[in-house]
C-alpha positions, 0 to 999 in steps of 0.5 A: 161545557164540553168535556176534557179529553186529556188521556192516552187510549189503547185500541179496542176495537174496530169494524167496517174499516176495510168498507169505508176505506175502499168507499175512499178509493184506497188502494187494497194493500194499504187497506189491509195494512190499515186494517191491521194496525191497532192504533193507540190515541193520546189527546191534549185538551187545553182550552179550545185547542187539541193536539189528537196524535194517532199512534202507530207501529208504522207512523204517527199522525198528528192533528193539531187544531183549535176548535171552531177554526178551520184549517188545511189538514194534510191527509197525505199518510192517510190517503194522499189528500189535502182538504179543508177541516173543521173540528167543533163540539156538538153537545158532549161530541167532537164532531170533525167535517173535512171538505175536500175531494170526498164528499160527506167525510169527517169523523165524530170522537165522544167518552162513555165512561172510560171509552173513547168512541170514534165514528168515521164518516165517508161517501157511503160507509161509516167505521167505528173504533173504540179505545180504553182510557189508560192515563 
């Protein structure tokens, strides 16, 4: 049985953010504002469905989704892309495909302890992030 993310995470840390962004053809200012912003997660797990809100001092992004279902994410605050996204567990991972105009893109959030790890996945770079679990 997968597990229960149900919490609010403090940003870490984060590395390769600037590559993997630019591997997605952002633009260089929102790169750097990217690169700055520490984000905050709070994940509500009930079932097999997710709420994952991405909080920012700029804005929030919220996923709302139910396992296994495929769904049109809206990317548009992220990088003005729609595409197809399936979220699914593969052992105790959450593991995100998004198909769409870029190629081999997803991403891939598990626990360790009270870490929460995410692993970004784009064309070429991966970027990865860690947050503390806090409530």
């Amino acid at each position: 049985m997968p597990p229960n993310l149900t919490g609010y995470y403090r940003f870490v840390s984060q590395e390769n953010m600037d590559n993997y962004l630019r591997a997605l053809d952002i633009n260089v200012v929102l790169r750097k504002l990217v690169c700055l912003l520490k984000p905050d997660k709070e994940i509500i797990h009930t079932g097999d469905h997710m709420v994952i809100r991405t909080i920012t001092s700029l804005r929030d992004y919220v996923m709302d989704f139910d396992v296994g279902v495929q769904f049109e994410e809206d990317l548009g605050p992220v990088d003005g892309r729609k595409c197809q996204t399936t979220v699914s567990w593969e052992g105790d991972q959450l593991v995100c495909e998004q198909l769409g105009e870029k190629r081999n893109r997803g991403w891939r959030h598990w626990l360790e302890g009270d870490r929460l790890h995410l692993v970004r996945r784009g064309p070429v770079h991966l970027a990865k992030s860690q947050s503390q679990q806090v409530g």
